[in-house]
N, C-alpha and C positions, 0 to 999 in steps of 0.2 A: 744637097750634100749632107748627109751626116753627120750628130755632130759627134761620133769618136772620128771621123774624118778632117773636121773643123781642128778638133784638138792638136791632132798629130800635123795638120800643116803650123800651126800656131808658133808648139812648141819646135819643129822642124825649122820653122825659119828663125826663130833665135837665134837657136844654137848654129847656125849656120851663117848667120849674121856676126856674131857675136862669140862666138866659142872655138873658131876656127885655131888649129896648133894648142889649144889647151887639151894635157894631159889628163887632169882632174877636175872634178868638182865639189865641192862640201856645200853638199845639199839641206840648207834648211827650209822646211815647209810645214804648213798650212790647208790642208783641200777642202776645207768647208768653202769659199768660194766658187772653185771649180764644180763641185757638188753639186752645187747651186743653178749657177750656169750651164755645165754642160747635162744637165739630166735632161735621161736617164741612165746618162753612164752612171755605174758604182764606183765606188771609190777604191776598190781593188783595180777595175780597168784604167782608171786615172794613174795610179803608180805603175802597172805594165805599159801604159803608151809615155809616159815620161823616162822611166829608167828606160825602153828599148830606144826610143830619140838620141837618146844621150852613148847608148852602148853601139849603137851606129856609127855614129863620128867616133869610136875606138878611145872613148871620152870614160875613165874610170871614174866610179860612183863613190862617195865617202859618206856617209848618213849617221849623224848622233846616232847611238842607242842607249842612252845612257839611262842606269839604274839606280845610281844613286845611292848605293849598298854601302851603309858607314859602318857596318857590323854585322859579325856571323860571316856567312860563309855566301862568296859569289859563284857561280855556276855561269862560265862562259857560254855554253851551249845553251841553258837554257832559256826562255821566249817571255824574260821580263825585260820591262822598260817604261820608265814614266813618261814617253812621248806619246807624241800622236800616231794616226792611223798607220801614214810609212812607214813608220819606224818598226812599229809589229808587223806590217806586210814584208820587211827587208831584213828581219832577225828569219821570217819561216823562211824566207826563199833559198833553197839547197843552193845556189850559185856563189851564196856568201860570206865572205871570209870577218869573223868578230872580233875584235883585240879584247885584250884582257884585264883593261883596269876593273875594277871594279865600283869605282865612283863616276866615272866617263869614259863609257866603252863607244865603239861606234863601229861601222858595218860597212863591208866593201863589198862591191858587185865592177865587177871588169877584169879586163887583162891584168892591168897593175898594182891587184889588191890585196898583193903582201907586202904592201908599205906599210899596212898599218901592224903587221905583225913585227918583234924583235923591240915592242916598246921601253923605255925606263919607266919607273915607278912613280916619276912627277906628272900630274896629268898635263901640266903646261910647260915643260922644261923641256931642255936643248934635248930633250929622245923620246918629245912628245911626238905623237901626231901630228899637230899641228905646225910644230917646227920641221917635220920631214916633207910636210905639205909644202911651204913658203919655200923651201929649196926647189919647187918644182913649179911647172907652169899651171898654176889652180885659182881656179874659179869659184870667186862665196855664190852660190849660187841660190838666189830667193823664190820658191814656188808657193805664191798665196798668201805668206808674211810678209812683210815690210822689214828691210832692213832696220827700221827705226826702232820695230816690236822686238828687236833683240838677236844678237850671232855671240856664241858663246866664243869665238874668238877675240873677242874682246876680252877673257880674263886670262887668254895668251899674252894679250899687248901688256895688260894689266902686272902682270908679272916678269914681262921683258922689263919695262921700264920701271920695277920696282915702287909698285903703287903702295902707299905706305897705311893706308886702309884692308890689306889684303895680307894676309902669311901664310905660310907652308904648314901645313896642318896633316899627319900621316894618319891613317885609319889604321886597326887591327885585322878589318877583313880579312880572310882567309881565301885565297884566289883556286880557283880545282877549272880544267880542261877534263874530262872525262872524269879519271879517276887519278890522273898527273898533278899533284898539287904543283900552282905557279907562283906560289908567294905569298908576302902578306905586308903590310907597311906600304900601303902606297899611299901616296900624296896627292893633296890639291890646294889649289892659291885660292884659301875661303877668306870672306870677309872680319874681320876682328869685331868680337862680339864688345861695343859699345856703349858704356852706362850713358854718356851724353852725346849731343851732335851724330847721332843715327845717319845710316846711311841707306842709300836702296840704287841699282844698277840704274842708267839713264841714259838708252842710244840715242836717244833723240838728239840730241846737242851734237854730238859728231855726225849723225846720218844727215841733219841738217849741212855740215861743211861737205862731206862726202857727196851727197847730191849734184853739187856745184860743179865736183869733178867730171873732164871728159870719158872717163874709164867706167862713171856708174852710166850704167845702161838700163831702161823699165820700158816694159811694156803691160798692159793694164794698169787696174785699177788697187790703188792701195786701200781705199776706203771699201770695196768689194772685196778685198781678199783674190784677189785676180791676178794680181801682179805676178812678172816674171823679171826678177831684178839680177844684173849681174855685176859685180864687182871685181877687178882684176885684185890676187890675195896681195901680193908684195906692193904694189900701190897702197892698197888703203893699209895694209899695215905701217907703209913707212909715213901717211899721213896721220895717221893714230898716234904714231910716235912724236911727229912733232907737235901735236894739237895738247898734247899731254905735258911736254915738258912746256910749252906754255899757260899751259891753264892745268893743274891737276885734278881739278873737277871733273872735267869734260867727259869723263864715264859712270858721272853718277850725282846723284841729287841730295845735301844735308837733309835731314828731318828733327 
């Protein structure tokens, strides 16, 4: 058997396992692992046998693309972004539809990938993304990272329940679709820049309680970078919520 054969039954029975009646996914990933293990596939063929798995079961794609753009001028269309290989593999693909923050944009491939368009200006607020996500049946979906290594939906939660280390910070960027300017003043929940008692993000401590849940599901290896982890979204966010109001640490580590 080959192994782009291997792969495609792998990730096939996951999602078939495991992803049945979910609408979405918020794909975060990794593929130095699979790289590894499955060569000599490339790692372009690795993102086309995952997103097509996933666009089979009529499973909508939601992928960071985030630029990070705190100034000057962002370019929706255009093919930046500080993540990894997917991330640029899923800005080129013509199939996909970009939202338009400018500090955290992110990339849809499927049927239902004008969710992410008609956003507000808060990248984590009730017209984020991620709050149109949680209204719907979605999936954290981990390919090669460890949920432990970090899901930016944590400075959703962060900001649902008012973490008092975090404020709403507006950029001046300047937002343009072609040549349609889309605004400018958008928002993100950053951390408060700190003379003493520093802080720095820490999944670990939740992904540690999360584990324990019947809802987190892995297959492979975390220490290889192998893993395929999935998370039901409205579970672990409403156990986020409560992990939070009793410990307010629990998403991040004093220094």
């Amino acid at each position: 058997m080959s192994k782009k054969t291997l792969l495609e039954k792998k990730i096939s029975k996951f999602i078939n396992q495991y992803l049945n009646n979910y609408e979405f996914v918020y794909l975060t990933s990794d593929l130095r692992g699979f790289i590894k293990y499955f060569y000599p596939i490339n790692p372009e063929e690795i993102c086309k046998i995952l997103i097509s798995c996933l666009l089979k079961k009529n499973i909508t794609v939601i992928i960071p693309s985030f630029s990070y753009t705190s100034k000057g001028v962002f370019k929706v269309e255009n093919n930046n972004s500080n993540l990894g290989f997917l991330t640029k593999w899923a800005i080129k693909d013509k199939r996909n539809t970009r939202s338009h923050h400018p500090i955290f944009s992110f990339c849809a491939i499927g049927k239902k990938q004008k969710l992410i368009k008609s956003i507000g200006k808060a990248a984590f607020g009730n017209k984020s993304v991620f709050y149109k996500l949680l209204a719907k049946k979605t999936s954290l979906l981990h390919f090669g990272r460890p949920f432990s290594m970090g899901n930016t939906f944590i400075h959703f939660v962060e900001q649902y329940v008012n973490a008092d280390y975090r404020y709403e910070k507006v950029f001046p960027t300047k937002v343009y679709q072609g040549k349609k300017f889309l605004g400018s003043n958008f928002s993100a929940y950053v951390q408060k820049d700190l003379l003493h008692n520093k802080i720095k993000t820490n999944t670990k401590k939740i992904a540690n309680i999360l584990k324990s849940k019947s809802f987190f599901k892995k297959v492979g290896s975390d220490k290889n970078l192998t893993n395929i982890t999935h998370l039901d979204m409205k579970k672990t966010f409403k156990i986020m919520c409560q992990e939070f109001y009793k410990n307010n640490n629990i998403f991040i580590s004093r220094i």
